[in-house]
C-alpha positions in Angstrom: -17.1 -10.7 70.5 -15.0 -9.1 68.1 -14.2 -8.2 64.4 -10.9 -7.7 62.3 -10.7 -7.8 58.7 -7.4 -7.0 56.7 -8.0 -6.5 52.6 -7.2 -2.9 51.3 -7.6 -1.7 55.1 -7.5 -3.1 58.3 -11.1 -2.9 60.2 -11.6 -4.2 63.9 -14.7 -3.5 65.5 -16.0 -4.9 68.8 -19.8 -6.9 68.9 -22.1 -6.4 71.9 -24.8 -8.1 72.6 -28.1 -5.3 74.1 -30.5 -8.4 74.7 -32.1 -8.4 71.1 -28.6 -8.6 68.0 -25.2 -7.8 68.5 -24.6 -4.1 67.8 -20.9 -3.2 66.0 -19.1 -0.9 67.6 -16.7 1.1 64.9 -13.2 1.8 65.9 -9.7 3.1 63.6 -8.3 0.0 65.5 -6.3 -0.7 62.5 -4.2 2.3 62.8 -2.8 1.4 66.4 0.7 0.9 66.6 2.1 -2.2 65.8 3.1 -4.4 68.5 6.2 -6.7 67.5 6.1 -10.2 69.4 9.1 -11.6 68.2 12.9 -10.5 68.0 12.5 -10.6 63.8 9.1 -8.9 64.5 11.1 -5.9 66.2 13.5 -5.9 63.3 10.7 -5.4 61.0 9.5 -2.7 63.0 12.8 -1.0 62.8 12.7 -1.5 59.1 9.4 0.5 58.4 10.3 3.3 60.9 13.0 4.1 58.2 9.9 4.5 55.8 7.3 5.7 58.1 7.1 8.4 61.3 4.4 5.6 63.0 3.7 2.1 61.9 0.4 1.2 62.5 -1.0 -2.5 61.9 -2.9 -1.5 58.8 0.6 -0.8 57.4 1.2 -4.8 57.2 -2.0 -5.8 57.6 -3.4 -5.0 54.4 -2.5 -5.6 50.7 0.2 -3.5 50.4 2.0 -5.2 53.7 3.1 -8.1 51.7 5.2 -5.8 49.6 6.7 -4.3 52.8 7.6 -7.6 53.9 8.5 -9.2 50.6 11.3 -6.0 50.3 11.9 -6.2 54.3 12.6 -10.2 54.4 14.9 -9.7 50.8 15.4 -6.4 49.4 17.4 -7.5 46.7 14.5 -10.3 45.4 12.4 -8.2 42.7 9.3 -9.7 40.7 8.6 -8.1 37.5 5.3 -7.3 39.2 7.2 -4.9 41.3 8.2 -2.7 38.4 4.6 -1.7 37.2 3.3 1.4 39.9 -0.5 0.6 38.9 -0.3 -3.3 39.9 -1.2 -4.5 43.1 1.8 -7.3 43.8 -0.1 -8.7 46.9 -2.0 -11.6 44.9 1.4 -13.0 43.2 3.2 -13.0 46.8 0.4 -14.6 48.3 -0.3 -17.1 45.8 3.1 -17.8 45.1 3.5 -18.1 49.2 0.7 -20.5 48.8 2.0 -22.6 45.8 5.6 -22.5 47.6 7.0 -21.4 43.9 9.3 -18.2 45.6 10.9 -18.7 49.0 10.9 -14.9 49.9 6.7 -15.4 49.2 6.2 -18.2 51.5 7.8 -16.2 54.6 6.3 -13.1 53.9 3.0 -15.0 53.8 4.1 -16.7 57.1 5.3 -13.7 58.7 1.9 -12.2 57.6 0.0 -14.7 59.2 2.0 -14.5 62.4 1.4 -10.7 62.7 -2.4 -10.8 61.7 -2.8 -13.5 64.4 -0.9 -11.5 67.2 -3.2 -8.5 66.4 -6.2 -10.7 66.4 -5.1 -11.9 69.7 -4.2 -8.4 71.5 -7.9 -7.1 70.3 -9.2 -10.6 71.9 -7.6 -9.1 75.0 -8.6 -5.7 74.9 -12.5 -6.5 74.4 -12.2 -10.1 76.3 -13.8 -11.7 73.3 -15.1 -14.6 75.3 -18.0 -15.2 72.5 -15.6 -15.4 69.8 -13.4 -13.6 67.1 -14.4 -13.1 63.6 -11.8 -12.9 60.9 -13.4 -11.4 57.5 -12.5 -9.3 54.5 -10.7 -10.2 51.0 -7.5 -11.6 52.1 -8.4 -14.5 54.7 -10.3 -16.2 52.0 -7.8 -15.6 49.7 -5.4 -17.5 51.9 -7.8 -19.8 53.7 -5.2 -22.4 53.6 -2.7 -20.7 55.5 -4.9 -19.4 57.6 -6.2 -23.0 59.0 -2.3 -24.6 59.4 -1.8 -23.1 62.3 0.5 -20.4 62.4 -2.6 -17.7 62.4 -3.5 -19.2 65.5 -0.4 -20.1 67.2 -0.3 -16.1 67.1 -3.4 -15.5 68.4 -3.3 -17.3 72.2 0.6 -17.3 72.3 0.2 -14.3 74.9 1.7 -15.7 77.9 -0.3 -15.8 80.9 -3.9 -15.4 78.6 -2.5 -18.4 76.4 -5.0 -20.7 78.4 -8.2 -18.0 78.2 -7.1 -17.6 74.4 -6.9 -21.1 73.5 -10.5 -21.5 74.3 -11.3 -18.3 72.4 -13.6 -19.8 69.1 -12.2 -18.1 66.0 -14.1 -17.5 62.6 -13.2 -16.8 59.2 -16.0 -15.6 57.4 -16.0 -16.6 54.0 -18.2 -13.5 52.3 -15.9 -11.1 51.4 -18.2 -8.4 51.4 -19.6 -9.3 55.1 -17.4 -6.3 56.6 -19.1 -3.7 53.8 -22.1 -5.0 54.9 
């Protein structure tokens, strides 16, 4: 089985099973590269590679992605949110993703989705997550809406050959917040 959680990091751990509990195994999973899967996916990498020597997943897969991807998607679309350094703009382009009020939002919430699903899908590879996958931390509750139309999951198995294998895969979202802390 395995673990991701994205909220002001992203955590991916793998779950074993030694005949008594599953055990967690800790990894820095989150700061793997990030693999594009789509041509605008590969733009976006381009994009923070002006910004950034490496782009690991954490980089979008965390609060502060949606900022990236709101200025990436339209850098010329600014919120006054975007003009105070201490705020955190991630809630108001996810709930105004959610509430469809700002066009730019709702695709940088989709695009999120898409890229949090690929990852979940690649670590489903790497650990053969037969038993499951296990979404958690603050920002798949926050979105639990998005998360269940299926563009988080169309993500996930859309990895040719394996989309059969994936398909099958059970995926969780755990709705505690504080279940990855724990």
């Amino acid at each position: 089985r395995a673990l991701l959680a994205a909220g002001t990091g992203l955590g991916e751990s793998i779950l074993f099973w030694d005949n008594s509990r599953y055990k967690v195994v800790p990894s820095e999973g989150g700061h793997s590269d990030f693999a594009p899967h789509t041509e605008r996916q590969v733009e976006l990498l381009r994009f923070m590679l002006r910004r950034y020597p490496q782009v690991s997943g954490e980089l979008i897969l965390s609060g502060r992605g949606f900022r990236t991807l709101h200025e990436f998607i339209a850098p010329d679309v600014k919120h006054p949110i975007f003009e105070d350094p201490d705020a955190d703009p991630a809630p108001f382009i996810t709930r105004s993703g959610l509430d469809k009020s700002c066009p730019v939002c709702v695709d940088a919430l989709d695009l999120w989705t898409a890229v949090y699903g690929a990852e979940a899908g690649n670590l489903a590879l790497k650990v053969l997550a037969l038993g499951g996958v296990y979404v958690a931390g603050g920002i798949a509750v926050k979105i639990l809406g998005k998360m269940k139309d299926g563009t988080f999951f169309n993500a996930f198995k859309d990895k040719w050959q394996f989309t059969d294998v994936l398909a099958k895969i059970p995926v969780s979202i755990v709705l505690n917040e504080s279940a990855p802390l724990i």
